[in-house]
C-alpha positions as CSV (number, residue, x, y, z in Angstrom):
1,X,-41.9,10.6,115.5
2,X,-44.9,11.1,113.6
3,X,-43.5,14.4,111.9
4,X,-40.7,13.1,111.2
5,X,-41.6,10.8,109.5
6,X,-44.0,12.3,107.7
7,X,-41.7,14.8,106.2
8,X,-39.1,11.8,105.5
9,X,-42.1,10.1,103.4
10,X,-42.8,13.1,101.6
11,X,-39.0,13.6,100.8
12,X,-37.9,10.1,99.8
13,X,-41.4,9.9,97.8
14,X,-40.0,13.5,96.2
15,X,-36.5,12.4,95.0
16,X,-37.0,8.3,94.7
17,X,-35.4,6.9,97.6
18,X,-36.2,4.2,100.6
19,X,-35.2,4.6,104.4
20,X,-35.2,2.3,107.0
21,X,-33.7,2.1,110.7
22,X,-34.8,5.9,111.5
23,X,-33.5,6.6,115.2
24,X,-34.3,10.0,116.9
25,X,-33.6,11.3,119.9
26,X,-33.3,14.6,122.1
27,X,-30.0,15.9,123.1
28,X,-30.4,19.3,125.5
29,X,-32.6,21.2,123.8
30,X,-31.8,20.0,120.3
31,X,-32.7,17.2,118.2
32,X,-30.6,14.2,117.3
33,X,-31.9,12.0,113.8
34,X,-30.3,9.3,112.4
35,X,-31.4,7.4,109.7
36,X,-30.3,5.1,106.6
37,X,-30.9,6.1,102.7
38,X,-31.3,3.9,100.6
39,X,-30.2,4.6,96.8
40,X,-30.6,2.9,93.6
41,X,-27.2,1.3,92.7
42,X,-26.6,3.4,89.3
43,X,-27.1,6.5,91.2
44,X,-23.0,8.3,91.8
45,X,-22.2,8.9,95.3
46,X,-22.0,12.8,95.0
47,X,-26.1,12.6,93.1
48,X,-26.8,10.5,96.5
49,X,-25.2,12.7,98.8
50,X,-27.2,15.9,97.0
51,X,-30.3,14.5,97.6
52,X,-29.3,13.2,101.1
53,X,-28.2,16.8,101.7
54,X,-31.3,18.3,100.6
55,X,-33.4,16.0,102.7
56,X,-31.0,16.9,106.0
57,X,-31.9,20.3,105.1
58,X,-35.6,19.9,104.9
59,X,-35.5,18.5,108.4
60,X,-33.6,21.0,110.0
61,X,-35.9,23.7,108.5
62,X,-39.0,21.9,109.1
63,X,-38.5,20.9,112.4
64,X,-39.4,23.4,115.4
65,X,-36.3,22.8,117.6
66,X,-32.6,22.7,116.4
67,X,-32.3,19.8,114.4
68,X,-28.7,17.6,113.8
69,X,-29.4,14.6,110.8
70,X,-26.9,12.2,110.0
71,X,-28.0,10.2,107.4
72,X,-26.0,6.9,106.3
73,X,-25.6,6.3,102.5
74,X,-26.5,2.9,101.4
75,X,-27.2,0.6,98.0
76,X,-30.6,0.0,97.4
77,X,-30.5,-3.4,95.1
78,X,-27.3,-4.6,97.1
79,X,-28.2,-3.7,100.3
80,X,-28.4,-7.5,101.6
81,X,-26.0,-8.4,100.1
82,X,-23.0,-6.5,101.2
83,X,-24.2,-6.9,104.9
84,X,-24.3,-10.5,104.3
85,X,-20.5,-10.5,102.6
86,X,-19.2,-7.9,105.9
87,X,-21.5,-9.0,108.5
88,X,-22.6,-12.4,107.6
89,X,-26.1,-11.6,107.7
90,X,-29.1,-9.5,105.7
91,X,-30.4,-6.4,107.3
């Protein structure tokens, strides 16, 4: 947990970004993260999905074992506020 996250400070630090609701977990022998990006609103989808990209990538090389990331693309200002308009609540 701890390296992960260290490299995930270092990386959102590098290109701007927040993150929240990190999971992990080990699958077999590999290495299973999942975790939410959060993006400033005039950011487009394909800059956000570089730098989500590149910070997959950074895990996977950094990382001793083999490494799958799935990271989940989200608004940073608006965040709340489509959660509370789909889900009816802030998260």
């Amino acid at each position: 947990d701890r390296r992960i996250r260290n490299i995930l400070n270092e990386q959102v630090e590098r290109y701007g970004v927040k993150y929240h609701r990190l999971r992990h977990r080990n699958a077999g022998n590999r290495l299973i993260v999942e975790v939410h990006l959060l993006f400033c609103d005039n950011l487009t989808i394909a800059e956000a999905h570089e730098i989500a990209s590149r910070i997959e990538n950074c895990l996977q090389i950094q990382l001793p074992q083999p490494t799958e990331v799935i990271t989940h693309l989200e608004p940073e200002e608006t965040h709340d506020l489509v959660h509370e308009k789909v889900f009816g609540r802030g998260e």
